[in-house]
DOGU-972676 format. One line per 8 residues: their letters; for each residue z, x, y of C-alpha. Coordinates in nm, 4 decimals. Layout:
N
a	Z,X,Y ~ ...;
//
This chain:
382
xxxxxxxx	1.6225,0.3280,5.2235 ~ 1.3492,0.2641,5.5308 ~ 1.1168,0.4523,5.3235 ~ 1.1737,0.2651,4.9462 ~ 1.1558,-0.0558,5.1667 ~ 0.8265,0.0307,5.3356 ~ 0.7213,0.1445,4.9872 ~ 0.8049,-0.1666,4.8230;
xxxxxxxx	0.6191,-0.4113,5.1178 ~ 0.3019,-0.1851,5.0422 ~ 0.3325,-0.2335,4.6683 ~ 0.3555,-0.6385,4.7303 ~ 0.0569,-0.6246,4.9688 ~ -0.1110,-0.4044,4.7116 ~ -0.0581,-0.6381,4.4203 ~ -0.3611,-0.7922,4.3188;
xxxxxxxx	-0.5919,-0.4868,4.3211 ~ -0.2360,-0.2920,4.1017 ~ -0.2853,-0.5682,3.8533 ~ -0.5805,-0.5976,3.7848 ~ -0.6755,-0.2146,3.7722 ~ -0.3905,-0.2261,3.5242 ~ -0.5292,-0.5402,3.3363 ~ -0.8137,-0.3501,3.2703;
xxxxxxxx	-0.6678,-0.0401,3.1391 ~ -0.4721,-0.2101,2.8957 ~ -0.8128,-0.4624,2.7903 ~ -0.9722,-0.1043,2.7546 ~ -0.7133,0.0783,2.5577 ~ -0.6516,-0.2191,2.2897 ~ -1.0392,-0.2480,2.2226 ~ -1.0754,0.1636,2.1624;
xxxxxxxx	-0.7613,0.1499,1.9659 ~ -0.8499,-0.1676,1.7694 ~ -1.1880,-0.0212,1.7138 ~ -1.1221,0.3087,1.6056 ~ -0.8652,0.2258,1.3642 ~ -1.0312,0.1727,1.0429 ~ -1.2228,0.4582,1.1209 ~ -0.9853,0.6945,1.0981;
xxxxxxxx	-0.9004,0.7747,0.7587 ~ -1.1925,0.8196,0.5198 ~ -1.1591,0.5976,0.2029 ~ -1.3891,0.6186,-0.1222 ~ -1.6028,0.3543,-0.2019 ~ -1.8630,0.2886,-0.4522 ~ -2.2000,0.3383,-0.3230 ~ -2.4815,0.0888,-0.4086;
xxxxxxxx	-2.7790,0.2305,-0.5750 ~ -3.0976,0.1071,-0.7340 ~ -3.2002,0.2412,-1.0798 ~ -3.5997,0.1748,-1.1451 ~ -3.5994,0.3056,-1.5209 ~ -3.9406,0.3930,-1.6341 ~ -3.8482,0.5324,-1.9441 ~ -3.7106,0.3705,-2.2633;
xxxxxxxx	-3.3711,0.2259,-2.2475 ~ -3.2381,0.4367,-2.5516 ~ -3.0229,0.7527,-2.5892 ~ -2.9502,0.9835,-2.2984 ~ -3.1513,0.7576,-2.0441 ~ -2.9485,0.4488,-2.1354 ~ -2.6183,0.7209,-2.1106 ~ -2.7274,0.7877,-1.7842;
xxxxxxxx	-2.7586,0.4359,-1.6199 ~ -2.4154,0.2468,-1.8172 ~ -2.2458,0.6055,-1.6410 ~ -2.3926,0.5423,-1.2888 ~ -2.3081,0.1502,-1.3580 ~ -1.9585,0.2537,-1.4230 ~ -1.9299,0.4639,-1.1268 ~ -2.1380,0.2522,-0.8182;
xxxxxxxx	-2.2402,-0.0992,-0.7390 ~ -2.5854,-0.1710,-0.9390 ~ -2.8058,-0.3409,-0.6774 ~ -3.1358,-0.5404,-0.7760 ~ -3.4187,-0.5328,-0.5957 ~ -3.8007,-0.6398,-0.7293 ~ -3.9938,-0.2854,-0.8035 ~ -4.2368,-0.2855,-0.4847;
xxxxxxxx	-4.2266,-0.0173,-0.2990 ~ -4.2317,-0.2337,0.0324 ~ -3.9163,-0.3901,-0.0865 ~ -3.7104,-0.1044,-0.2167 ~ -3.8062,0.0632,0.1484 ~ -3.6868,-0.2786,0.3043 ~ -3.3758,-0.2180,0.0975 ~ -3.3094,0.0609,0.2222;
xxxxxxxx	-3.3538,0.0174,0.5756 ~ -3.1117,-0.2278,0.5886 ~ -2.8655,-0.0256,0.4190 ~ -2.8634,-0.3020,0.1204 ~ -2.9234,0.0067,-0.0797 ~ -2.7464,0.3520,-0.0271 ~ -2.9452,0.5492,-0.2974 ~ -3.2735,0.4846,-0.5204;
xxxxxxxx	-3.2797,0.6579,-0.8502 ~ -3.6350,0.6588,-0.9955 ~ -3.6249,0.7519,-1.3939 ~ -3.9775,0.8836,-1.4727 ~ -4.1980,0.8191,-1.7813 ~ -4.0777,1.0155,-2.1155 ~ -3.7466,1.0985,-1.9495 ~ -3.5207,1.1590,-2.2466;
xxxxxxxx	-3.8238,1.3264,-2.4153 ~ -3.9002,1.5706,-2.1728 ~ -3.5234,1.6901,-2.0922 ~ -3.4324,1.7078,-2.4453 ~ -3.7408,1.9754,-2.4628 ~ -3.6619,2.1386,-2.1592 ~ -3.9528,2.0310,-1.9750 ~ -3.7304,1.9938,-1.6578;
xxxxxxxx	-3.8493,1.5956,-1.5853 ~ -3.8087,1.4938,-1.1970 ~ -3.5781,1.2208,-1.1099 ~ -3.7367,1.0822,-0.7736 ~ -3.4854,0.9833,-0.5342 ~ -3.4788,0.7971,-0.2237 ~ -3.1318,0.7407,-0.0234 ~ -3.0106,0.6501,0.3279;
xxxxxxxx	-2.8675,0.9827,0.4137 ~ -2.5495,0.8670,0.4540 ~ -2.1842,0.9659,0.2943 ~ -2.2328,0.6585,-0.0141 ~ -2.5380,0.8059,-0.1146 ~ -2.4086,1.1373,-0.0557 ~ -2.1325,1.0104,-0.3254 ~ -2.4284,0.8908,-0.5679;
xxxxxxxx	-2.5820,1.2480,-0.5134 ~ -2.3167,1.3634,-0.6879 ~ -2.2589,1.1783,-0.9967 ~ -2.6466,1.2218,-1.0272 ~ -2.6271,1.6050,-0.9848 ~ -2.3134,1.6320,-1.2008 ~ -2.4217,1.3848,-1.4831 ~ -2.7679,1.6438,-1.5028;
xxxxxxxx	-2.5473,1.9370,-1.4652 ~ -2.3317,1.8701,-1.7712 ~ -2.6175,1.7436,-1.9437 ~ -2.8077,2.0714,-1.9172 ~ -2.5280,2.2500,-2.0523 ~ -2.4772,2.0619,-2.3648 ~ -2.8543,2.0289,-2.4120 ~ -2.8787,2.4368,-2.4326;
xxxxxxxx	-2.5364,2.4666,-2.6725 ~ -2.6414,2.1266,-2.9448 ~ -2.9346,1.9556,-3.1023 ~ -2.8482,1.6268,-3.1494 ~ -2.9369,1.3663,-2.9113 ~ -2.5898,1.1915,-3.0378 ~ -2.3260,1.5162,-3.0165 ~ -2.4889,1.5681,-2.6411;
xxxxxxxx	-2.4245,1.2145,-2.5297 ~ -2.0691,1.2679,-2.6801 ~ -1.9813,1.5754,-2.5407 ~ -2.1292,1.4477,-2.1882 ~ -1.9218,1.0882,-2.2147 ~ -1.6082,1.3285,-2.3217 ~ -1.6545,1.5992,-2.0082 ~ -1.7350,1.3066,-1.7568;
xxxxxxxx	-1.4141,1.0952,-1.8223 ~ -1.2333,1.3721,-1.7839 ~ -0.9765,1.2803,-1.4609 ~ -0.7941,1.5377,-1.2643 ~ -0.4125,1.4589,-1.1662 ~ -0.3532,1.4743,-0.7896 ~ -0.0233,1.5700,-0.5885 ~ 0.0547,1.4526,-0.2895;
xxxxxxxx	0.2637,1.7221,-0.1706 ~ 0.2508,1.6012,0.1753 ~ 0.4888,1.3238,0.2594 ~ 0.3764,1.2723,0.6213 ~ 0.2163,0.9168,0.6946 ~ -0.1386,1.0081,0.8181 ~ -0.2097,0.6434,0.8705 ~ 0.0038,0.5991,1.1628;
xxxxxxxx	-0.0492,0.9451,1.2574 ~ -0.3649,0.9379,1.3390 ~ -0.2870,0.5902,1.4963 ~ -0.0310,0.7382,1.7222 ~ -0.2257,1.0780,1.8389 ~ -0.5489,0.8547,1.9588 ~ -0.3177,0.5702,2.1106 ~ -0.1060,0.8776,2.3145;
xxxxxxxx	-0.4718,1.0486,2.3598 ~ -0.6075,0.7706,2.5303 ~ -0.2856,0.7307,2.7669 ~ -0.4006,0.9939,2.9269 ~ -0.6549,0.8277,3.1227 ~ -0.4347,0.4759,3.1497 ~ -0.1304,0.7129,3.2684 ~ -0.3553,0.9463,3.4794;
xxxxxxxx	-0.5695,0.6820,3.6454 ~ -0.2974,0.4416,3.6861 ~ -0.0938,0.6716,3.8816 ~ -0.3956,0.8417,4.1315 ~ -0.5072,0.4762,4.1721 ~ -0.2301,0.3060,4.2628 ~ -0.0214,0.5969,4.4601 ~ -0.3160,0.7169,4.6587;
xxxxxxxx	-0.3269,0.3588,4.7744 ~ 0.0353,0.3861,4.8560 ~ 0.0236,0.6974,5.0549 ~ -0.2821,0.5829,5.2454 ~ -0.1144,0.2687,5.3732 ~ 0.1850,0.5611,5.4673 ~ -0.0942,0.7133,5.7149 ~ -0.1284,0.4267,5.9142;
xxxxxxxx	-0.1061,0.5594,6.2678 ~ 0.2105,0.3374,6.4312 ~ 0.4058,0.4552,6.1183 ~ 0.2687,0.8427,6.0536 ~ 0.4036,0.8769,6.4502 ~ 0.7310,0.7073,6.3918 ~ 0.8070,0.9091,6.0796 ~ 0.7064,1.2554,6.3046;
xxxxxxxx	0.9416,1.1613,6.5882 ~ 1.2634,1.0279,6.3703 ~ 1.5020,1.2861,6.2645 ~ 1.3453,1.2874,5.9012 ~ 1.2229,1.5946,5.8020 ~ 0.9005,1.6529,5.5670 ~ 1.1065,1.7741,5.2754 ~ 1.3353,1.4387,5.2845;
xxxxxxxx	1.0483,1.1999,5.3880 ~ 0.8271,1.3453,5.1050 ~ 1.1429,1.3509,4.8258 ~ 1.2102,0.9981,4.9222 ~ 0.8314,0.8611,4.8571 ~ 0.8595,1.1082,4.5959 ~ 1.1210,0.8880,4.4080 ~ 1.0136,0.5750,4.5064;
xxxxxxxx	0.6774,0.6129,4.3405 ~ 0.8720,0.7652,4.0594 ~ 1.0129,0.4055,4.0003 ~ 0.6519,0.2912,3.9003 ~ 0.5422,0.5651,3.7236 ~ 0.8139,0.5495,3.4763 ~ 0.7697,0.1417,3.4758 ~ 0.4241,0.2727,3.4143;
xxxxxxxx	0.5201,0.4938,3.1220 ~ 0.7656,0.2520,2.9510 ~ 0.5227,0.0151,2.9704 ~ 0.2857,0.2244,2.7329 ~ 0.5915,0.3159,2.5242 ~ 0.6618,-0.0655,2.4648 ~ 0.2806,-0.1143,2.3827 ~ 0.2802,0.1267,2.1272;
xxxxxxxx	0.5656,0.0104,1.9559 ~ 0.3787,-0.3128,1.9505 ~ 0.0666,-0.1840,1.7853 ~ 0.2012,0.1232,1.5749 ~ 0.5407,-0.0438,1.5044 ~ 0.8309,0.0917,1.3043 ~ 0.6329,0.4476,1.2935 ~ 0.7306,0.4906,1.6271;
xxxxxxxx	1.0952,0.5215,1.5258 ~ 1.0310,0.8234,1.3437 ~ 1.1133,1.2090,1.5114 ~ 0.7491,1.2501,1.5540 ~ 0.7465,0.8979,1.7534 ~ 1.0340,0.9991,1.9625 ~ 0.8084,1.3736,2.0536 ~ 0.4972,1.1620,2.1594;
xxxxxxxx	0.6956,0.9485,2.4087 ~ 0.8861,1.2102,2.5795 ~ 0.5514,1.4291,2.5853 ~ 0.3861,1.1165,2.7660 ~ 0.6800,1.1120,2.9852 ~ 0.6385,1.4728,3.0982 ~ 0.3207,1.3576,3.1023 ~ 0.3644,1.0962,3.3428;
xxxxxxxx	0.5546,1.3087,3.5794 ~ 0.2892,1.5320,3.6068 ~ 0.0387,1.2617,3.6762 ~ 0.2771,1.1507,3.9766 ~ 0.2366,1.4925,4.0954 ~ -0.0948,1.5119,4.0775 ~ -0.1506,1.1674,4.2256 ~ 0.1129,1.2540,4.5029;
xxxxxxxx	-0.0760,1.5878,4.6077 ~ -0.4105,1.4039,4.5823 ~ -0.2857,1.1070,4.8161 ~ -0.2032,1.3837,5.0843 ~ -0.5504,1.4870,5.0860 ~ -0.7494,1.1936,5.1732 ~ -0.6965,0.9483,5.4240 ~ -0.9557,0.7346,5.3392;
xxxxxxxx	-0.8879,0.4104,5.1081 ~ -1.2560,0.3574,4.9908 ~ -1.2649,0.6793,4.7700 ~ -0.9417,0.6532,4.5594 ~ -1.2063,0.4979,4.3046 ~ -1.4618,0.7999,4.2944 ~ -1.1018,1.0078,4.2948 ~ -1.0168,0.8076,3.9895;
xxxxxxxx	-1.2905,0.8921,3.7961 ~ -1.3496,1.2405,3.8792 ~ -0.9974,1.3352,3.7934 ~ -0.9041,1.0425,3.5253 ~ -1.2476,1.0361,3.3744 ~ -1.3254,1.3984,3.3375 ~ -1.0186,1.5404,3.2326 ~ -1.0039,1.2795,2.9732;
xxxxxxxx	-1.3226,1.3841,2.8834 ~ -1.3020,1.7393,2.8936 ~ -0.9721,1.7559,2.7331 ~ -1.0163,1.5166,2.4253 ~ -0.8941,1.1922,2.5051 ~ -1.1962,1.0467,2.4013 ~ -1.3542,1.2770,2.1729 ~ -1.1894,1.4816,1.9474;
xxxxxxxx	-1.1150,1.8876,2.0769 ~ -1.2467,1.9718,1.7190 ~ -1.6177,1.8576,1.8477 ~ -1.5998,1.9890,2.1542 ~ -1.7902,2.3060,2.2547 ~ -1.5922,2.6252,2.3201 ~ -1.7521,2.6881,2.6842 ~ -1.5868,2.2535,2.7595;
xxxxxxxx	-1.2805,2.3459,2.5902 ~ -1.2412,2.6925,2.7754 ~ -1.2803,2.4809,3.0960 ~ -1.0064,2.2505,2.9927 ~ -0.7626,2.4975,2.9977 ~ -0.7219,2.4837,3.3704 ~ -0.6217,2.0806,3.3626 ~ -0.2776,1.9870,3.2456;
xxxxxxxx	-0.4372,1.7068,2.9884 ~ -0.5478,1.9905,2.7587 ~ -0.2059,2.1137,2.6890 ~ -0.0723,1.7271,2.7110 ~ -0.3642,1.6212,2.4398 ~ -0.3294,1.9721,2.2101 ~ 0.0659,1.8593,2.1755 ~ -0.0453,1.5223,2.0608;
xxxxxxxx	-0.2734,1.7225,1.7612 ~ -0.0288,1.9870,1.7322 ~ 0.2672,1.6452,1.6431 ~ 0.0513,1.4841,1.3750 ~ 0.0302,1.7979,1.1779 ~ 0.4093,1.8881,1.1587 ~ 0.5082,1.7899,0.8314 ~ 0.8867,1.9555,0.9204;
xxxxxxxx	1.0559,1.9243,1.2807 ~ 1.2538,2.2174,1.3595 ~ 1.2449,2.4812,1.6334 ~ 0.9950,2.6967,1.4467 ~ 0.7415,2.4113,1.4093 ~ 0.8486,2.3088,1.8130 ~ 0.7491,2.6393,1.9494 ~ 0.4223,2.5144,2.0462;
xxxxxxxx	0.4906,2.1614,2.1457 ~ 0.7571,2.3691,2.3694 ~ 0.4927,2.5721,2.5186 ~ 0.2877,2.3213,2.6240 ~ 0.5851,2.1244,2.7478 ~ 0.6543,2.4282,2.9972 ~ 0.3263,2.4208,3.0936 ~ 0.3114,2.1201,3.2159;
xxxxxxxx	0.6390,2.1656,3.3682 ~ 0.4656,2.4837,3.6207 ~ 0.1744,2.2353,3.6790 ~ 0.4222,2.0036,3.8047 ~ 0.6146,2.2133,3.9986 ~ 0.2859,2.3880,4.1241 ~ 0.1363,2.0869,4.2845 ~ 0.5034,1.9497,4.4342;
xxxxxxxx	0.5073,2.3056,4.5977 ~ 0.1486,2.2643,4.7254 ~ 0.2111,1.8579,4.8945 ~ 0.4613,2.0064,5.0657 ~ 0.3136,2.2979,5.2238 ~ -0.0102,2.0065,5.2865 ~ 0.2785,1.7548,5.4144 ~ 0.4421,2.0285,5.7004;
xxxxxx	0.1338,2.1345,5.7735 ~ 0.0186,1.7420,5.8652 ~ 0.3392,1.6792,6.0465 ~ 0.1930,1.6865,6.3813 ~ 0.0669,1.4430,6.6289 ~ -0.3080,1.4668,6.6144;
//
């Protein structure tokens, strides 16, 4: 009880810096989440081209422009060169089709005429690439099989309208997948942080001389000193962690009722516990309160880096990822991807969210097994 009390003063005393550290995790979290949210499902749109028709308005040309009209935002733009490059600089303009002299003329003859294009290099006029590429395509093949301008333009209107059934044999919500793996990502560096930060300024007040010298003389032993801090910085890691749990239900919502909500918060909460061990074995190592923030973002920062909080593992090299393997946020972060893609929860689809779960279990144990080897060690009057 002397110890949770002593713990408690240094948490009051500490209480300013605590909040706002934690003020500006959450700040930081809501902005990433907010603004990676619409960019995480890919949705079609129509992409906005410019037609400059040089040719006659008749036949196959005009076939080609009412099918391109049908299928992308028509954008006008006064035929100067100066303009059309403004347009496209600006992105007012995805894709410039250029319909040369003669057009329908020379394809009907097989003269191969070149449509000049100009586009922004990005996914819409990567879209308009296509419908260009597949009107020409089908085209081609008609124009080699009929002679009449009419028949081609019917067979080509016939082909192209052509639409393919999709089934969504999938019934998992993406959406909110994808919402819940980067929120849960990203708690790795509010959990991790959080917990080095704030316990490593815990412990250090602990080392104050007067007190490190009563604890060595009273009749506590290492092993019931260090389970007692042990639990009492428990207490705020799992305020800390149901904190998070209660923020997610605020942004995700309901989707957090789901099986796959209930996996990501107990994987946090291992997680968490892991963190505490890692924050209580790094707050046995230093004595001095100025570098918990350099601690912080070595250990917070680059395993959140390394590991795929912030960026993806998918686009991470294979030397980073090979590294990552070593920290206990890889194996919390590849259970977050591994949840999103179970479509069915059973223990054959668990095995390797269970894996990872042991893992971080050892790490856990492994650096509770190391403080206290550190902790007898330090028991001595220096």
């Amino acid at each position: 009880m002397i110890v949770f009390n002593t713990f408690l003063k240094v948490v009051k005393s500490s209480l300013t810096p605590i909040i706002m550290f934690t003020l500006i995790l959450i700040i930081f979290g809501i902005t990433n989440f907010s603004t990676n949210d619409n960019s995480l499902n890919f949705e079609v749109t129509k992409p906005d081209i410019l037609i400059i028709n040089n040719d006659k308005n008749e036949g196959l040309t005009k076939n080609l422009i009412e099918y391109l009209t049908k299928n992308s935002n028509i954008i006008k733009v006064k035929d100067d060169k100066y303009k059309v490059d403004d347009a496209l600089f600006y992105r007012d303009v995805n894709y410039v089709i250029i319909i040369p002299k003669n057009f329908k003329e020379d394809f009907l003859n097989n003269k191969n005429p070149e449509i000049q294009i100009k586009s922004t290099k990005d996914y819409q006029s990567s879209l308009a690439e296509m419908m260009l590429e597949r009107y020409i395509k089908v085209a081609s093949i008609y124009k080699s099989q009929l002679t009449s301008e009419d028949k081609i333009i019917e067979n080509i209107n016939e082909t192209l309208s052509t639409k393919v059934d999709v089934l969504l044999t999938s019934k998992l919500d993406a959406n909110n997948l994808n919402k819940m793996t980067f929120f849960y990502n990203f708690a790795n560096y509010s959990i991790l942080a959080g917990c080095v930060y704030v316990i490593c300024l815990i412990l250090s007040s602990f080392k104050n001389e007067n007190i490190k010298k009563r604890t060595i003389i009273s009749s506590m032993n290492y092993k019931e000193y260090n389970r007692k801090l042990l639990l009492s910085n428990s207490l705020f890691v799992i305020l800390l962690w149901l904190f998070y749990c209660i923020l997610s239900l605020l942004l995700i919502g309901k989707s957090m009722f789901t099986y796959h909500g209930l996996i990501y918060i107990l994987n946090l909460f291992i997680f968490s516990i892991c963190s505490l061990s890692i924050a209580f074995l790094i707050g046995n190592l230093i004595n001095n309160k100025n570098a918990i923030n350099g601690i912080v973002n070595i250990i917070a920062l680059g395993s959140s880096f390394l590991c795929g909080a912030f960026v993806p593992l998918e686009f991470l090299p294979t030397g980073v990822i090979n590294i990552a393997h070593v920290l206990p946020s890889y194996y919390y972060i590849k259970t977050n991807e591994i949840i999103k893609s179970i479509e069915v929860i059973d223990i054959h689809s668990l095995k390797p969210v269970l894996a990872n779960v042991s893992i971080l279990i050892l790490f856990t144990i492994g650096f509770s097994v190391i403080t206290n080897i550190i902790s007898k060690n330090k028991q001595k009057i220096g």
